[in-house]
Structure formats: C-alpha cells, structure tokens
N, C-alpha and C positions, 0 to 999 in steps of 0.2 A: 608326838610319837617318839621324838628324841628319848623321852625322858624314861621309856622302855627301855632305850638301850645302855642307856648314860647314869641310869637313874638304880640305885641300892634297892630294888627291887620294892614288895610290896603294893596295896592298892593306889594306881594313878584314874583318880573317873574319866571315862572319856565324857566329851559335851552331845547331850544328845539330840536326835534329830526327829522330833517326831515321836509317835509311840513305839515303833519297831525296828529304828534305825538307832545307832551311838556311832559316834566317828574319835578316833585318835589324828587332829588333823597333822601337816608335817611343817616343819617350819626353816628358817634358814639354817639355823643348826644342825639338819641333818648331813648337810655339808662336810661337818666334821667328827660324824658317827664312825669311819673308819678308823680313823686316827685315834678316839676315843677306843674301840673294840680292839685294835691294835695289839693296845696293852693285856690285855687279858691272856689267859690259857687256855678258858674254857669259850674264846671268843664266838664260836661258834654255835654257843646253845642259851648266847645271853638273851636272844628275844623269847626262843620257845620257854625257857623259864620263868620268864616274867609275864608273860600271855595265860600261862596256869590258871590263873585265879579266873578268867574270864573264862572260863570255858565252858561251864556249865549255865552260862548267862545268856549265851547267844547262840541260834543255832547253824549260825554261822559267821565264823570272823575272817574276812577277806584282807589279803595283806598286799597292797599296793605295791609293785617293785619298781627301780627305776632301771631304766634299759640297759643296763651294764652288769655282767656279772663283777662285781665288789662284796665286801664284805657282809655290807645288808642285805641283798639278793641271797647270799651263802643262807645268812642266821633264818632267813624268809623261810627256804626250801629245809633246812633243817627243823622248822619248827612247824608245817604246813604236812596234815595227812592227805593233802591233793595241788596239784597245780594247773593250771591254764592258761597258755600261752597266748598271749594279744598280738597280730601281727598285720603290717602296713605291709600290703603287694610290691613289692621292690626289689629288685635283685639282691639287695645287701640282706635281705632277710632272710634267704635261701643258706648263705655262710651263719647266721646269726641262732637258727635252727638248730645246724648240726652241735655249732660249740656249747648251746645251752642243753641238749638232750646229753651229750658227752656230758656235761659239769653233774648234772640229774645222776644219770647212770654209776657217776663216784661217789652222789649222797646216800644213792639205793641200798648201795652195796654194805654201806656202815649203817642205816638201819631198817634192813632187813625187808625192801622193799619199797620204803615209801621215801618222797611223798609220792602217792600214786596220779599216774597221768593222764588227767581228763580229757585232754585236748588242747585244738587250735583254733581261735578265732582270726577272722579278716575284719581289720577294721579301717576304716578310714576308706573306702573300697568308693572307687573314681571313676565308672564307667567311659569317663570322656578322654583318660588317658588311654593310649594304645595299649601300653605295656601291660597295662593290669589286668585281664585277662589271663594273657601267657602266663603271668607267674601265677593266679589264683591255679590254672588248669595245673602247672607242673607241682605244684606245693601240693594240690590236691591227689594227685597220681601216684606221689612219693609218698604221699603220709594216711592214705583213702580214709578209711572210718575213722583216723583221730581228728579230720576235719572237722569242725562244724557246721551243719547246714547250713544256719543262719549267716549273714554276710552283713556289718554295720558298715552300711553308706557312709559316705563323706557329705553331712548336712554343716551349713554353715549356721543351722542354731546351735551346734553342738559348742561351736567357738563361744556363741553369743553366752549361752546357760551360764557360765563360772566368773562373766563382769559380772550380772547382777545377783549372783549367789543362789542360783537355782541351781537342781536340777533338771535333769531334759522334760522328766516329764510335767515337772511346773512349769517352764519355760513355755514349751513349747507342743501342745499337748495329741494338735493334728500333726507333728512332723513326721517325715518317714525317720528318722533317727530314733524318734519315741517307740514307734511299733518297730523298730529293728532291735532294741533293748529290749523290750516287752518278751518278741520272739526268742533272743537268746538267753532271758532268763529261764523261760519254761523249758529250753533246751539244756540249760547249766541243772536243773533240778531234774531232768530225768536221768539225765547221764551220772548225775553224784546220787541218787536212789540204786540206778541200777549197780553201779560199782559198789556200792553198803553190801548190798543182794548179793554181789558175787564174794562178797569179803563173808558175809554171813554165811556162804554154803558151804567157801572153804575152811570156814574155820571148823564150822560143824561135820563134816569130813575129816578134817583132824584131831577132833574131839574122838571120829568114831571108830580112825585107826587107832589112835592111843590106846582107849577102853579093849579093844581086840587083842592089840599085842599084851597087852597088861591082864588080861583074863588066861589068855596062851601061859 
C-alpha cells in the first residue's frame, strides 16, 4: 500500500484473496509515508488519486487507518465517500471521538459533505471489565443512531487468526467473534444502501428544483 502513496501513480495489482477479495497489504515502509507525503503540495489527494483506477473494480474498497490522525488518516478521509469509526470502550476514546469528528467536519466542509458518516462500532468489548459498560452506555447516549447495534466481543481467536494467516472466519468458524463480524457486515450494508437511498433522493430533489427554477 506504500506504493499508493509513494509511488508515480498508475496500475499497482493488489495480491488477491480468493474470488471476491484483493487486499493492498501494508508493510514497514508505511512508516515513512508522511515524510514521503510531506513533500508534496497536493499532499492530501495523493491516495484518492491513485485509487481512481480501482474503482470500478470493486464494489467496495475499505481503507485501513491507523489510530492517529497523520497524514494517511488525512489522504484516507479525503479520498473515502464514507467512514466508520472502530472503537475500544475506554475513557481515552470518548477525547479520541470528539478530535476525529472535529478533523471530518474540516474535510466536509472542502468537499462538500463527504466523506459521509456511517457510524460507530465497539470492538474489542470485554464484558468482565467493569468499566466497559459505562462508557458503551455513555458513547451510546451521546452519539444514539450513529451507534452500531452490533458490538465485536473481545475473542482470543481474533489474536489467534493473523499467526496463521487466516481470517476469523477460516480460523475460527463457531466463534462468537465469527457471528459478531458476520452480524456487523449485514449491518455495514444496510446502513451504506440506505445512505445511497438518501443520497439518491437528494439529489433527484435537486435535479427537480433546478428543472423548476430553469423553466420559471
């Protein structure tokens, strides 16, 4: 995936996984993607630009972040027409909320809305710690419908799956971790259907103000 960022643009194939999967994996180099992006002017649209060519390939390309808003999280959310926030029940994640919805809110505003906001998932979710509870209930009270229903447990095959190069649900096929993925994909595709839906009706809404004013 480095080489997205790093890389003179044009086709890189990703290695693929299966018949419905292709993955861009990441490597130690991406270490030093900011420094590389750095340099640039148009630093900020060097991934959405080089993602172009894929885009009619898949019908959908998921873009990994790492937990720090940096430069790649930036290029991420400028090149991404949705997002979804993954988050461990923790007090530091309640600060970690605000400051990424605030950094969203700066992207929106330069292009015109997006990327649009699917939600929040819990993940890692520990029932035998006290705390977690209190913060799923307050995260949930503050934030109600951009929660996710869904809630991924903390399964120790989740750890296990990426020594032997599995995913969860090769690995581990009766896990509760497997049907907690299972659950929040069918939830990640109603939510990104319905958002199409509402994008479809507003736009055909403004299709059918324009034609009005333009007949006037």
């Amino acid at each position: 995936v480095f080489n997205l960022f790093a890389g003179g643009g044009g086709i890189i194939e990703p290695y693929t996984l299966g018949q419905n999967m292709a993955i861009f994996p990441g490597s130690k180099r991406m270490s030093n993607a900011d420094l590389v992006l750095g340099g640039n002017t148009d630093r900020h649209y060097v991934l959405g630009r080089n993602l172009e060519p894929y885009r009619d390939r898949f019908d959908f390309i998921i873009l990994d972040c790492p937990p720090a808003l940096n430069m790649v999280t930036a290029n991420a959310l400028m090149a991404a027409d949705s997002f979804l926030i993954p988050v461990y029940p923790e007090y530091l994640a309640l600060q970690g909320l605000v400051d990424l919805h605030d950094t969203v809110r700066q992207i929106q505003a330069v292009r015109s809305g997006k990327p649009y906001d699917l939600g929040i998932v819990f993940t890692r979710v520990d029932a035998r710690v006290q705390a977690t509870g209190e913060i799923v209930r307050t995260i949930r009270k503050s934030y109600e419908k951009q929660v996710f229903r869904t809630e991924v447990n903390y399964d120790v095959k989740l750890q296990e799956a990426p020594s032997y190069g599995r995913t969860i649900f090769q690995h581990a096929r009766s896990s509760k971790a497997r049907k907690n993925f299972e659950s929040l994909a069918r939830e990640f595709l109603f939510r990104a259907g319905h958002m199409e839906k509402q994008l479809e009706s507003q736009m055909e809404l403004s299709n059918s103000v324009t034609k009005e004013f333009i007949n006037e």
